[in-house]
N, CA and C atoms of all chains as a GROMACS GRO file, in nm:
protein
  558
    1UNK      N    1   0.085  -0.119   0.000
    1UNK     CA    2   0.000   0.000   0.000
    1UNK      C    3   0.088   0.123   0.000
    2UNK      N    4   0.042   0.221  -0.055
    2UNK     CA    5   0.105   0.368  -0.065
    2UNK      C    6   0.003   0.472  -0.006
    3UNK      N    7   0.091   0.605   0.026
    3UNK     CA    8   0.068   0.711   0.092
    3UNK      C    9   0.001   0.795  -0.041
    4UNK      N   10  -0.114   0.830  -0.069
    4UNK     CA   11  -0.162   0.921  -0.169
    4UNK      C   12  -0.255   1.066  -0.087
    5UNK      N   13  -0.246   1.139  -0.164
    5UNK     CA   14  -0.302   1.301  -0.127
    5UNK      C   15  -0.493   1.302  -0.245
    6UNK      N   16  -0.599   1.321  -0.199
    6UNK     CA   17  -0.677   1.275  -0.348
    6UNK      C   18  -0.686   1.416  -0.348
    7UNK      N   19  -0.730   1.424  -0.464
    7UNK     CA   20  -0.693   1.595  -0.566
    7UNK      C   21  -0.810   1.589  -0.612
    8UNK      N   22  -0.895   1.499  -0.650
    8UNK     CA   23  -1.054   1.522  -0.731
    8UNK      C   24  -1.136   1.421  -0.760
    9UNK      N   25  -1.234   1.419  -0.838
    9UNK     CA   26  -1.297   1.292  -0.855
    9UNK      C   27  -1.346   1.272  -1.010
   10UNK      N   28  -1.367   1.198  -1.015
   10UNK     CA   29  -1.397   1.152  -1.180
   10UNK      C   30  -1.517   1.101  -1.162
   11UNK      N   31  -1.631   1.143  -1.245
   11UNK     CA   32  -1.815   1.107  -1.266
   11UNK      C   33  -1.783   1.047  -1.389
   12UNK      N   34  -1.818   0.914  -1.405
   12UNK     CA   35  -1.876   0.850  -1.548
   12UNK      C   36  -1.987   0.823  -1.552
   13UNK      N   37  -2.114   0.831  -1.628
   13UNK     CA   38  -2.199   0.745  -1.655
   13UNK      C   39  -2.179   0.618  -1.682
   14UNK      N   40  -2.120   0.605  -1.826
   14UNK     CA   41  -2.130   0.479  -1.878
   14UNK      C   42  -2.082   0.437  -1.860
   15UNK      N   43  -2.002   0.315  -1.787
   15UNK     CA   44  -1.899   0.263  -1.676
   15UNK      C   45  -1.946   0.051  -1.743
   16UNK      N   46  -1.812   0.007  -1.688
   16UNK     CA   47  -1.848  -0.162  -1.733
   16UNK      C   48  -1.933  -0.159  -1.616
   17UNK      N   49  -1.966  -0.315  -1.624
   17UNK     CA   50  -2.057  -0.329  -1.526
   17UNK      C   51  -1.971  -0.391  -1.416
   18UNK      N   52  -2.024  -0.386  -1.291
   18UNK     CA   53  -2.017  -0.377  -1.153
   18UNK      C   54  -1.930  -0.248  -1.075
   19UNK      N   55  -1.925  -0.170  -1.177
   19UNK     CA   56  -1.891  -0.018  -1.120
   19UNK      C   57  -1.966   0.084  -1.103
   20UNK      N   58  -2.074   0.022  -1.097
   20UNK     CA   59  -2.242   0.114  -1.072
   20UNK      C   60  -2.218   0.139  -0.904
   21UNK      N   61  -2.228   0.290  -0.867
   21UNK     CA   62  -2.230   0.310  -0.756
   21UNK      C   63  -2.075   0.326  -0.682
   22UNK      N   64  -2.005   0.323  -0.735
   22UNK     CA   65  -1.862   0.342  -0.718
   22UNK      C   66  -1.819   0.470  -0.684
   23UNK      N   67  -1.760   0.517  -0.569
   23UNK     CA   68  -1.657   0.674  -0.650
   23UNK      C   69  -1.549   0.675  -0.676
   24UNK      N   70  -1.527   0.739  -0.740
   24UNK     CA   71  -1.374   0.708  -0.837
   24UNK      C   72  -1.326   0.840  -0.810
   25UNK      N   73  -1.212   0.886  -0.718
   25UNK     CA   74  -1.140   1.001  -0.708
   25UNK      C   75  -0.938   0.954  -0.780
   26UNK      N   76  -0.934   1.131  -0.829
   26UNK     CA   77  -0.794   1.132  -0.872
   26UNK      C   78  -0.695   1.152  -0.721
   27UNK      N   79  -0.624   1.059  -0.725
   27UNK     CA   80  -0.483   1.014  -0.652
   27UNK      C   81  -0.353   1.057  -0.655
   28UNK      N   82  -0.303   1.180  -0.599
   28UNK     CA   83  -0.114   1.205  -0.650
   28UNK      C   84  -0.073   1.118  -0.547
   29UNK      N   85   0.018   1.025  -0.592
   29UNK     CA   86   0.111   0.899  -0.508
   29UNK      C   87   0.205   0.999  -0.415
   30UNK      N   88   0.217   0.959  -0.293
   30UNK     CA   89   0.348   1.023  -0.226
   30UNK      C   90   0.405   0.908  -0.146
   31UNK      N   91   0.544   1.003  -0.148
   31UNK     CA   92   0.653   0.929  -0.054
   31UNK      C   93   0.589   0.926   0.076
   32UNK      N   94   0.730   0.890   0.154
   32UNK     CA   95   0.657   0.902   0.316
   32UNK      C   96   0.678   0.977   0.351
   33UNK      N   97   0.754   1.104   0.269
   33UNK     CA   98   0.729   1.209   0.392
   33UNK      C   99   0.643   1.312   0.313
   34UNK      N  100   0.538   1.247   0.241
   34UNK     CA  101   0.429   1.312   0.202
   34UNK      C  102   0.447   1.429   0.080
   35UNK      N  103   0.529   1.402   0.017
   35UNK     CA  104   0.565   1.483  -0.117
   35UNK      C  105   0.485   1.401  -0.240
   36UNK      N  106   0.495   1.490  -0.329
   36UNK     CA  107   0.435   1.389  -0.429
   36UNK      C  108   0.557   1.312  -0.507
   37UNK      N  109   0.505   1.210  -0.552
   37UNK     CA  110   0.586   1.076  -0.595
   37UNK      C  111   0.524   0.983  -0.720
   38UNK      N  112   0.552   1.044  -0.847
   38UNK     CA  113   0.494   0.980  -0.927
   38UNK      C  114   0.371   1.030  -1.010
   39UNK      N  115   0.299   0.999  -1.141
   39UNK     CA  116   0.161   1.011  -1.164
   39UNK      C  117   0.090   0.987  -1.078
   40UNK      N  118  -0.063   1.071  -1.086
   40UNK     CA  119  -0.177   1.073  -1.039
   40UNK      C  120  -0.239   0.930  -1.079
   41UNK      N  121  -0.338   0.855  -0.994
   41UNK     CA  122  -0.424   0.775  -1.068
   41UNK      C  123  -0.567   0.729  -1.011
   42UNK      N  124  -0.618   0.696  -1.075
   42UNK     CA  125  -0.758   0.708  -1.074
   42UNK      C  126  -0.808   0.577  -0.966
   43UNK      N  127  -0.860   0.627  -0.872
   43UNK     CA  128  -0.861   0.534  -0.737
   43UNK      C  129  -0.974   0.504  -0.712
   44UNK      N  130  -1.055   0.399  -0.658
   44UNK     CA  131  -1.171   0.359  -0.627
   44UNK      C  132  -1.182   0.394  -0.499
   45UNK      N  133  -1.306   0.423  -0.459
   45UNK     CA  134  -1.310   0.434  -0.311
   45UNK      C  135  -1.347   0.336  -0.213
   46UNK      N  136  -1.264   0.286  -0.161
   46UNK     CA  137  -1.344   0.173  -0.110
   46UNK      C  138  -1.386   0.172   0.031
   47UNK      N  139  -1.347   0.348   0.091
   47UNK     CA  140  -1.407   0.324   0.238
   47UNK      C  141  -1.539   0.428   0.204
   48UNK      N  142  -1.534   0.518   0.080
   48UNK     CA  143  -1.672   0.593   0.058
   48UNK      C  144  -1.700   0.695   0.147
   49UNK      N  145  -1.585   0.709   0.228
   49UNK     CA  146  -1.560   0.868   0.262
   49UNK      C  147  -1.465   0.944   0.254
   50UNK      N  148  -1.377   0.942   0.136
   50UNK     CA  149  -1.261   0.987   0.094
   50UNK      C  150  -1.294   1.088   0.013
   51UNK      N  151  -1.212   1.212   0.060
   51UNK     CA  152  -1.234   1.351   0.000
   51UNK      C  153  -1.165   1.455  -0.056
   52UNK      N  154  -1.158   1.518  -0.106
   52UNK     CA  155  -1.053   1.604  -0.210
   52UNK      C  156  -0.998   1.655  -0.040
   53UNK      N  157  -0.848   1.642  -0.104
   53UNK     CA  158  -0.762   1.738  -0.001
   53UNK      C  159  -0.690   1.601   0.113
   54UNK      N  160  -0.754   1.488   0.124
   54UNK     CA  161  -0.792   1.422   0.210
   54UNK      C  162  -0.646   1.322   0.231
   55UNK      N  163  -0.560   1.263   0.290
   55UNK     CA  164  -0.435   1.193   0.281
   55UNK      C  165  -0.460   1.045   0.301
   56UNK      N  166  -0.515   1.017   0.254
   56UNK     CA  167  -0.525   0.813   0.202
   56UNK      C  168  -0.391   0.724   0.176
   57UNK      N  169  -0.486   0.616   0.202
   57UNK     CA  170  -0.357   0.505   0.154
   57UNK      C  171  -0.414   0.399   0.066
   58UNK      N  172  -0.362   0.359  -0.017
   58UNK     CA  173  -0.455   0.265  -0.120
   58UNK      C  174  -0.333   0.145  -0.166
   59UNK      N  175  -0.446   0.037  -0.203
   59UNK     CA  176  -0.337  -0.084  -0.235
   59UNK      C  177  -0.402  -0.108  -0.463
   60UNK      N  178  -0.278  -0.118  -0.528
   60UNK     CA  179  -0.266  -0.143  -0.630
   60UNK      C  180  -0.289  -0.269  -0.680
   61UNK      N  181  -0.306  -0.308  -0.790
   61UNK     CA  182  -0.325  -0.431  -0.881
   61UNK      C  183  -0.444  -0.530  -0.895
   62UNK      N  184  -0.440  -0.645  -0.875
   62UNK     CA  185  -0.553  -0.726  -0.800
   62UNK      C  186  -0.620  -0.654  -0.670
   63UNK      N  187  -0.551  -0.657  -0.592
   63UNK     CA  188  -0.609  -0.639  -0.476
   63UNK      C  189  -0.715  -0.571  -0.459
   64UNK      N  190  -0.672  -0.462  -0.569
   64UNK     CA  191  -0.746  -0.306  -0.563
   64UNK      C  192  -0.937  -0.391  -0.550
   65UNK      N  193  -0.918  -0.473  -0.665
   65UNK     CA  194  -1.092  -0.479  -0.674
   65UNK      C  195  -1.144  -0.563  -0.555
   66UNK      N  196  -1.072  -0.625  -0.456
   66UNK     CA  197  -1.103  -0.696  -0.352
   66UNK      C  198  -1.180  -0.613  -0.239
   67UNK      N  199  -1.113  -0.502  -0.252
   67UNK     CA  200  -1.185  -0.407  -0.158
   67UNK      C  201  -1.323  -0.350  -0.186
   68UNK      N  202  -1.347  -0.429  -0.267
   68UNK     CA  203  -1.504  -0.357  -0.337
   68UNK      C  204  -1.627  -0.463  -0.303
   69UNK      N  205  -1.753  -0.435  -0.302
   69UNK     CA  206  -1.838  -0.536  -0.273
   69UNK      C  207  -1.804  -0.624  -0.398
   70UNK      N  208  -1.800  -0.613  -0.514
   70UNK     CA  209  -1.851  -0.644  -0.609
   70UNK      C  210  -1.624  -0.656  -0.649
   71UNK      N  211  -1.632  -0.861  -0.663
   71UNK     CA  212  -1.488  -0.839  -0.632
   71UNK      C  213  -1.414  -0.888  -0.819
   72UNK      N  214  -1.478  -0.869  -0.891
   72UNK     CA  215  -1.428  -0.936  -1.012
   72UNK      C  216  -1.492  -0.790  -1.109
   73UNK      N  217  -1.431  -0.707  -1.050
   73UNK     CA  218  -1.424  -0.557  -1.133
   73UNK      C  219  -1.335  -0.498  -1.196
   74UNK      N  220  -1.324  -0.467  -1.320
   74UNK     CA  221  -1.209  -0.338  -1.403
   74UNK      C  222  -1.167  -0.269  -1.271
   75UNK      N  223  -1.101  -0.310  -1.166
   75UNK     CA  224  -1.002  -0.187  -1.120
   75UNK      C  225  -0.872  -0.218  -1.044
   76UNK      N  226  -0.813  -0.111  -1.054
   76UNK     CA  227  -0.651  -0.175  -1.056
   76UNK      C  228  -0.604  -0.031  -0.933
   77UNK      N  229  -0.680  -0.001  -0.902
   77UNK     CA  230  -0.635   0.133  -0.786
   77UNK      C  231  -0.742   0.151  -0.639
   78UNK      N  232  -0.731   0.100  -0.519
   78UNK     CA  233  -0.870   0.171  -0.456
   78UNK      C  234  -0.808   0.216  -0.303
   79UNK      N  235  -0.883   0.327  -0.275
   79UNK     CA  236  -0.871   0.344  -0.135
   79UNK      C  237  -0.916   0.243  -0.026
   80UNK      N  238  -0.807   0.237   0.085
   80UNK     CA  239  -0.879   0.122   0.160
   80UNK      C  240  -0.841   0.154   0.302
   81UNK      N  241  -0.793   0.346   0.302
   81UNK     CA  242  -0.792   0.344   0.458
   81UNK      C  243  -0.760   0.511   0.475
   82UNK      N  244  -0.811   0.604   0.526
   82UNK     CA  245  -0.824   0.754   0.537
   82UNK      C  246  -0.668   0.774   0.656
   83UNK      N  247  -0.600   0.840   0.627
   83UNK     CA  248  -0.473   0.830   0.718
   83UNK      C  249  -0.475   0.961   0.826
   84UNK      N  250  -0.497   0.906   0.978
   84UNK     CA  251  -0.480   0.994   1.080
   84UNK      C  252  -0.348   1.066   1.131
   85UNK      N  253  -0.242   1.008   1.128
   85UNK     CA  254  -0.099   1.016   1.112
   85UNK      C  255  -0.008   0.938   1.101
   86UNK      N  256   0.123   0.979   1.038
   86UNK     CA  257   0.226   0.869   0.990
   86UNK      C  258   0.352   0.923   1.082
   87UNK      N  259   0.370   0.821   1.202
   87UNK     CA  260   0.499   0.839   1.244
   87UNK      C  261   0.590   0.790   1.209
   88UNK      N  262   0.700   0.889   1.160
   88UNK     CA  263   0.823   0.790   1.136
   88UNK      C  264   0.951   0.837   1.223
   89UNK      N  265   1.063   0.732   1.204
   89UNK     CA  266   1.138   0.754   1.317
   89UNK      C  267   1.212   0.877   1.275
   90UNK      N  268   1.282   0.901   1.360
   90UNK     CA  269   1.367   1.090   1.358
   90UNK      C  270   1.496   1.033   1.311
   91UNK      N  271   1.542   1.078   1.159
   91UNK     CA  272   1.626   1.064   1.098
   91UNK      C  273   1.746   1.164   1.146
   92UNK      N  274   0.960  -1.191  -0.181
   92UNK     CA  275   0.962  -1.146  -0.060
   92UNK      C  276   1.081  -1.052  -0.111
   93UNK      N  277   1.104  -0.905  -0.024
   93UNK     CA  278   1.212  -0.862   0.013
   93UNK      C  279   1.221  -0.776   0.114
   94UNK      N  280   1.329  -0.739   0.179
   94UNK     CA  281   1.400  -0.704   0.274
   94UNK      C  282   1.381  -0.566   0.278
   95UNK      N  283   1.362  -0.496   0.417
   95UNK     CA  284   1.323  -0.375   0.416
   95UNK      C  285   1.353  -0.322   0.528
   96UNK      N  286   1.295  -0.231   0.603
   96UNK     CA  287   1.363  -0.190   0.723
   96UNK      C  288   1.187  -0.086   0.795
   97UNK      N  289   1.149  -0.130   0.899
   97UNK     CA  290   1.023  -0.008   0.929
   97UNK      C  291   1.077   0.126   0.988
   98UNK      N  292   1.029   0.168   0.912
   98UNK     CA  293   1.083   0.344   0.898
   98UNK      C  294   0.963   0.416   1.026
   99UNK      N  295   0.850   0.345   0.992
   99UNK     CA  296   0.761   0.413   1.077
   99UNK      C  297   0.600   0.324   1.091
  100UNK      N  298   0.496   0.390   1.196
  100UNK     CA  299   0.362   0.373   1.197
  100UNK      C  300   0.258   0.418   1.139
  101UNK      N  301   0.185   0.364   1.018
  101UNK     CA  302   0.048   0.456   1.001
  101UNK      C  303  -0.106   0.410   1.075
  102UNK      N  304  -0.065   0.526   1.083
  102UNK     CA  305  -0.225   0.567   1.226
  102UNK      C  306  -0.324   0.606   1.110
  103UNK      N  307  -0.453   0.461   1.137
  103UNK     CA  308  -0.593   0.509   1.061
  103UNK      C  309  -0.707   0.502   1.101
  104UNK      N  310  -0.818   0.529   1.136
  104UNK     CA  311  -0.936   0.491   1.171
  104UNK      C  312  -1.031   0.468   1.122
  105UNK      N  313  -1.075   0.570   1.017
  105UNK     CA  314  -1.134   0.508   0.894
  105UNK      C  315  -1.059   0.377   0.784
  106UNK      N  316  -1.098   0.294   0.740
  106UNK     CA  317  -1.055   0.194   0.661
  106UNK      C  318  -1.138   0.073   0.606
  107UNK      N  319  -1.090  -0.007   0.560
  107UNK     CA  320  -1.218  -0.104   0.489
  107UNK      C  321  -1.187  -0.197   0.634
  108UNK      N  322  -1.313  -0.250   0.703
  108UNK     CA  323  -1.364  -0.365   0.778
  108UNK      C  324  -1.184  -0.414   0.824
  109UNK      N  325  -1.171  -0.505   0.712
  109UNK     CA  326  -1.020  -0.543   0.772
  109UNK      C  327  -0.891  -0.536   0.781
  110UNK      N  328  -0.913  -0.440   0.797
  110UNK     CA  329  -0.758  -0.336   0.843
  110UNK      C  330  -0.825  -0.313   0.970
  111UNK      N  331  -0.914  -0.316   1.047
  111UNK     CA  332  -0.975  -0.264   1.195
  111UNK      C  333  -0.863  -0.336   1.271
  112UNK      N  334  -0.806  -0.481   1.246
  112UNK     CA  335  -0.757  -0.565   1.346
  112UNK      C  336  -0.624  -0.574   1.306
  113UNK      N  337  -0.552  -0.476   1.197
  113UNK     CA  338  -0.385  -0.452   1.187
  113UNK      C  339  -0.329  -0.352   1.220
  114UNK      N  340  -0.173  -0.351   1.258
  114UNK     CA  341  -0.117  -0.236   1.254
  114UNK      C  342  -0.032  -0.269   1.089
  115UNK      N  343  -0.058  -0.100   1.092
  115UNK     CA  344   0.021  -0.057   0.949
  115UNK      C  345   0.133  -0.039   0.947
  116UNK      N  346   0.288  -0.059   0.945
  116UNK     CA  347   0.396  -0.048   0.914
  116UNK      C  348   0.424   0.024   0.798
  117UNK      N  349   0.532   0.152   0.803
  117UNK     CA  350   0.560   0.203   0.653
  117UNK      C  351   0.687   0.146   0.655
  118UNK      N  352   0.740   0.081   0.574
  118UNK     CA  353   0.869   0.009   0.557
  118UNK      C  354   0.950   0.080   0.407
  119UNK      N  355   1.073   0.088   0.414
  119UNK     CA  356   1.140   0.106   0.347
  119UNK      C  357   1.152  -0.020   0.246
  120UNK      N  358   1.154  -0.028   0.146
  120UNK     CA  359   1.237  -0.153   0.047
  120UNK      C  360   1.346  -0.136   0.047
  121UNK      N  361   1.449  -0.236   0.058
  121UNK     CA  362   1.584  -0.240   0.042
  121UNK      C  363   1.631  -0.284  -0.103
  122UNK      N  364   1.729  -0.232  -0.180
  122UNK     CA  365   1.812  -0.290  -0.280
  122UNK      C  366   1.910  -0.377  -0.252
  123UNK      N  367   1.982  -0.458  -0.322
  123UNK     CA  368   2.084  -0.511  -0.285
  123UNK      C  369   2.201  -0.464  -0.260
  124UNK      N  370   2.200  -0.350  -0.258
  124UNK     CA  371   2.319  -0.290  -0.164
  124UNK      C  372   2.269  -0.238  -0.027
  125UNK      N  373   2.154  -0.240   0.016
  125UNK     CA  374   2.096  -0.232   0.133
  125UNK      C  375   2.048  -0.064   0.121
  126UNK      N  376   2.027   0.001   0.030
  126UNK     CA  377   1.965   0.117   0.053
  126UNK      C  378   1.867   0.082   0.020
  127UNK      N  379   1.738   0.238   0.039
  127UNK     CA  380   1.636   0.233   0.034
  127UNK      C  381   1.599   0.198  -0.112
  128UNK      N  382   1.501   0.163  -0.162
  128UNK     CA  383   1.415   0.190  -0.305
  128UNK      C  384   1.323   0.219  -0.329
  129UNK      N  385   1.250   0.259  -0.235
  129UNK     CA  386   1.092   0.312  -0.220
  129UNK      C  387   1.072   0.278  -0.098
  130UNK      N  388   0.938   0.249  -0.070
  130UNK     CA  389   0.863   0.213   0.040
  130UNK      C  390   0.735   0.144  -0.010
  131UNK      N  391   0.685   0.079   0.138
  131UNK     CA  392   0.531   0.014   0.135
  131UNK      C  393   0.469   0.044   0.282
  132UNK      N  394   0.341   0.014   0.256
  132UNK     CA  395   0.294   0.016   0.364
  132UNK      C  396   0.221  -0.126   0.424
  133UNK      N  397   0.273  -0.166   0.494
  133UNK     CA  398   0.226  -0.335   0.505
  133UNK      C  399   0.190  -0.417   0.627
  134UNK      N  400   0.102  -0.507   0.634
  134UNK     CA  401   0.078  -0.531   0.756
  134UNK      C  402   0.146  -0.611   0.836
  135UNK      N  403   0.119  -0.596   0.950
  135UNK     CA  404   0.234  -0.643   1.078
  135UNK      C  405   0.161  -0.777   1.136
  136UNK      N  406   0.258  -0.892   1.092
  136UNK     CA  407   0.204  -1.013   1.170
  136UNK      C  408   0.281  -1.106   1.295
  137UNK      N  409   0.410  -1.011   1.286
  137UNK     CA  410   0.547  -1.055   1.379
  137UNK      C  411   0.594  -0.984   1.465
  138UNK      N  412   0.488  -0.855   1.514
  138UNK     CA  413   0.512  -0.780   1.625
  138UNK      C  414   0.640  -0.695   1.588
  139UNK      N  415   0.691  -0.658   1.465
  139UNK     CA  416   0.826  -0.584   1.432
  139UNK      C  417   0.755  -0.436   1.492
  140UNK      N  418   0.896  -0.370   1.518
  140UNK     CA  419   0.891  -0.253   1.548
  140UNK      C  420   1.002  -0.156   1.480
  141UNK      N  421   0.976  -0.014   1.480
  141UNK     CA  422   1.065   0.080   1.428
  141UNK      C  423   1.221   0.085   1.431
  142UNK      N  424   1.245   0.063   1.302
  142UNK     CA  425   1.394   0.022   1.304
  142UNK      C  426   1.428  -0.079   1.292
  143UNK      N  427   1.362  -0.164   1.302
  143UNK     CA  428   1.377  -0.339   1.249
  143UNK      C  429   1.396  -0.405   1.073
  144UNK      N  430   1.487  -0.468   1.112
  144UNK     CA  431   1.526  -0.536   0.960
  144UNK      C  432   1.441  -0.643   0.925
  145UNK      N  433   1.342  -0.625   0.818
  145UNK     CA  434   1.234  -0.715   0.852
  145UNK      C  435   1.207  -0.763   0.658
  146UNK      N  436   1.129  -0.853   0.664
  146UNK     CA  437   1.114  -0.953   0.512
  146UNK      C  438   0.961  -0.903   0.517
  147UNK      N  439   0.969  -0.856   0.354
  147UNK     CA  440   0.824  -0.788   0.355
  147UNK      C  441   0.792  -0.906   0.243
  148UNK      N  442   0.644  -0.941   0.235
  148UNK     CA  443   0.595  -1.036   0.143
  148UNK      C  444   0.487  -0.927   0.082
  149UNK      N  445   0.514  -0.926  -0.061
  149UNK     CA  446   0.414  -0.811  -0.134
  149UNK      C  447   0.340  -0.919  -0.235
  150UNK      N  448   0.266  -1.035  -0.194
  150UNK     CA  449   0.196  -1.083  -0.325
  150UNK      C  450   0.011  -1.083  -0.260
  151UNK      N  451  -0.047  -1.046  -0.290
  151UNK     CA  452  -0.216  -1.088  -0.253
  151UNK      C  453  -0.252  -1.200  -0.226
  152UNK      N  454  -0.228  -1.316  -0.302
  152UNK     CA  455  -0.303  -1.448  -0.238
  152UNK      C  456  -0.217  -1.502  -0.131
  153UNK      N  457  -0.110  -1.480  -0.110
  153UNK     CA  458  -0.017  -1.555  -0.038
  153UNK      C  459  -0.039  -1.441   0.088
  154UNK      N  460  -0.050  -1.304   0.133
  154UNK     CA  461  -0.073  -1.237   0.203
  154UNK      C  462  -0.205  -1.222   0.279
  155UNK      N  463  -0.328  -1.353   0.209
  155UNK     CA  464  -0.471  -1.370   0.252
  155UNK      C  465  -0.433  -1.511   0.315
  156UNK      N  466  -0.316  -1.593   0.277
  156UNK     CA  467  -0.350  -1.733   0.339
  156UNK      C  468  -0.293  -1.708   0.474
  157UNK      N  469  -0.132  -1.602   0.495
  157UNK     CA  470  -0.113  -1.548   0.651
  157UNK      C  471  -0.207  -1.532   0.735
  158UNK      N  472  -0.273  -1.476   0.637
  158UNK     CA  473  -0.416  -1.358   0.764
  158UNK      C  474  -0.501  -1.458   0.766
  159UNK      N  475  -0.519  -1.604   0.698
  159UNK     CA  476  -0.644  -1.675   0.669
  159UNK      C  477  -0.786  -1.617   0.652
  160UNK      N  478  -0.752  -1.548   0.537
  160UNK     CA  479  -0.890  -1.523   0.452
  160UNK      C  480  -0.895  -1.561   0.291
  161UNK      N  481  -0.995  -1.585   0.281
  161UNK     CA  482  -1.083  -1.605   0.132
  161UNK      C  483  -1.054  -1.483   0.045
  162UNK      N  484  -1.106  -1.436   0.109
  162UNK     CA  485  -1.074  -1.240   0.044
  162UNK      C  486  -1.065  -1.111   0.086
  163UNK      N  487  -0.989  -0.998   0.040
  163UNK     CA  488  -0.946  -0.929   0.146
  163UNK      C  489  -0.809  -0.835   0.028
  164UNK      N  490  -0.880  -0.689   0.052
  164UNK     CA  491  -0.782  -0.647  -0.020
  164UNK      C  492  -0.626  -0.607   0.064
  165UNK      N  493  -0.535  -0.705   0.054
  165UNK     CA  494  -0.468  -0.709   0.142
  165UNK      C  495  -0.330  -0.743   0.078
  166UNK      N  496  -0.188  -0.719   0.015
  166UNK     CA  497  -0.115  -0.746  -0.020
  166UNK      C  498   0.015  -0.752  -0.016
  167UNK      N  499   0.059  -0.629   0.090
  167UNK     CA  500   0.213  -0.649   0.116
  167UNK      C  501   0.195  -0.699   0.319
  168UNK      N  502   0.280  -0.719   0.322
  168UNK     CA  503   0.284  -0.826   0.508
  168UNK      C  504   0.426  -0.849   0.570
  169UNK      N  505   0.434  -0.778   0.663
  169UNK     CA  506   0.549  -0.811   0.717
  169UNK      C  507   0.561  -0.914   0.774
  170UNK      N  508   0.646  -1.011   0.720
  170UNK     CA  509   0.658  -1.199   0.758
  170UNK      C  510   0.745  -1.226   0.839
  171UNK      N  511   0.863  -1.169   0.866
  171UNK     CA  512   0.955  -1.203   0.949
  171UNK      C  513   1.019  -1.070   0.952
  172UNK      N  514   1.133  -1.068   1.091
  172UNK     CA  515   1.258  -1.002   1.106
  172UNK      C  516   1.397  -1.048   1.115
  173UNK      N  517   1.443  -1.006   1.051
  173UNK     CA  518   1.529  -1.054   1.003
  173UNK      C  519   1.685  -1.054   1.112
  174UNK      N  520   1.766  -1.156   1.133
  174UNK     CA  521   1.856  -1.120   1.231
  174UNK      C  522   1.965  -1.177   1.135
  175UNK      N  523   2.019  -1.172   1.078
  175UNK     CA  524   2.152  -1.186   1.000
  175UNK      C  525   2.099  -1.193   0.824
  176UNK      N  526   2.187  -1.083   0.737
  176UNK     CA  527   2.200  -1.086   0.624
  176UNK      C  528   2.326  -1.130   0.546
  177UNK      N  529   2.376  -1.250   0.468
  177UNK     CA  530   2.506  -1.266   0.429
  177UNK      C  531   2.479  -1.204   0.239
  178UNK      N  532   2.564  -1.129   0.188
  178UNK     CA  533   2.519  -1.105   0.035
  178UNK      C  534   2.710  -1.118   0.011
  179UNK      N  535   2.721  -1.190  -0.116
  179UNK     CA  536   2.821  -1.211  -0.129
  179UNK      C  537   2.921  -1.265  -0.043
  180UNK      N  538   2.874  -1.360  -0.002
  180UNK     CA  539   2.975  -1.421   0.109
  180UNK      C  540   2.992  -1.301   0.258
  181UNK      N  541   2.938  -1.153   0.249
  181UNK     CA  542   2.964  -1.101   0.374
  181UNK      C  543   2.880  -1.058   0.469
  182UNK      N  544   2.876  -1.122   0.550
  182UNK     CA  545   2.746  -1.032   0.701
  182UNK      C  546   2.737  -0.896   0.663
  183UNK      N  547   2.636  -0.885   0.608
  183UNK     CA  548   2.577  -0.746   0.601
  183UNK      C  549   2.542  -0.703   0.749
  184UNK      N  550   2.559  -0.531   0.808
  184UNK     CA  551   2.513  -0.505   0.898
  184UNK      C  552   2.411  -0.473   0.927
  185UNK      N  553   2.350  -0.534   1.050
  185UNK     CA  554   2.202  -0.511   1.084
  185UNK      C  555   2.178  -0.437   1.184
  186UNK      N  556   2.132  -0.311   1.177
  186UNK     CA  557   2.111  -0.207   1.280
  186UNK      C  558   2.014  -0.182   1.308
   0.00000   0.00000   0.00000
């Protein structure tokens, strides 16, 4: 899983099926000490209260669609946890 | 599997159902020269703590049979800590 910042959200109508009811927000990847790190990408929500501005953590590939009710879905990105704080040790 | 080091804790409260019963580890990835190469964030099944040289397992099905579940978006896992590294015939140091 990675440290992401979400920046916006993406509305489709016409979507494959079992992505009815989904939200789909844009993702900038960051390091750990919260910089950005990489392309943006298009993230599922899978706790459904994830919000622009908001510092998430999301898991990639397979996994991504596991976190969804509906587990044999087009998606390869989802949120699966809203981040309260990240301690790390004092370098 | 590879070798990593926990850099730190992520603190969450909101999350999907099962993450309620893990702690989150942010771990460094190691290269084979022992620096960093990124990071993960992964779950803790061996009680490691900050600063520990530890074996991260990043695959999904093999990271659901640890936790024993069916399904579960769940994929990198801290499996062990590690107490001696040899690479090229030499004890790497473990701090």
């Amino acid at each position: 899983m990675q440290l992401g910042r979400v920046l916006g959200s993406v509305v489709a109508t016409e979507k494959a099926p079992g992505l009815e009811g989904i939200r789909f927000l844009i993702v900038q990847p960051l390091d750990k000490g919260s910089q950005p790190n990489g392309e943006t990408v298009v993230a599922a929500d899978a706790v459904s209260m994830a919000g622009p501005g908001e510092l998430v953590y999301f898991v990639a590939s397979r996994e991504a669609a596991e976190a969804l009710p509906e587990r044999f879905v087009p998606v390869d990105h989802a949120i699966v946890g809203i981040v309260d704080d990240v301690h790390l040790e004092e370098e | 599997m590879k070798v990593g080091r926990v850099a730190g804790t992520v603190i969450s409260t909101i999350n999907i159902p099962l993450l309620d019963e893990h702690r989150l580890l942010l771990c460094d990835v190691h290269d084979v020269e022992g620096k960093p190469s990124g990071y993960t964030i992964a779950v803790d099944v061996v009680d490691a703590g900050v600063g520990d040289t530890v074996l991260i397992l990043d695959e999904g099905s093999s990271a659901r049979q640890i936790l024993g579940l069916d399904h579960g978006a769940i994929r990198a896992v801290v499996v062990g800590i590690v107490d001696q590294l040899v690479v090229d015939g030499e004890v790497r140091a473990i701090d």
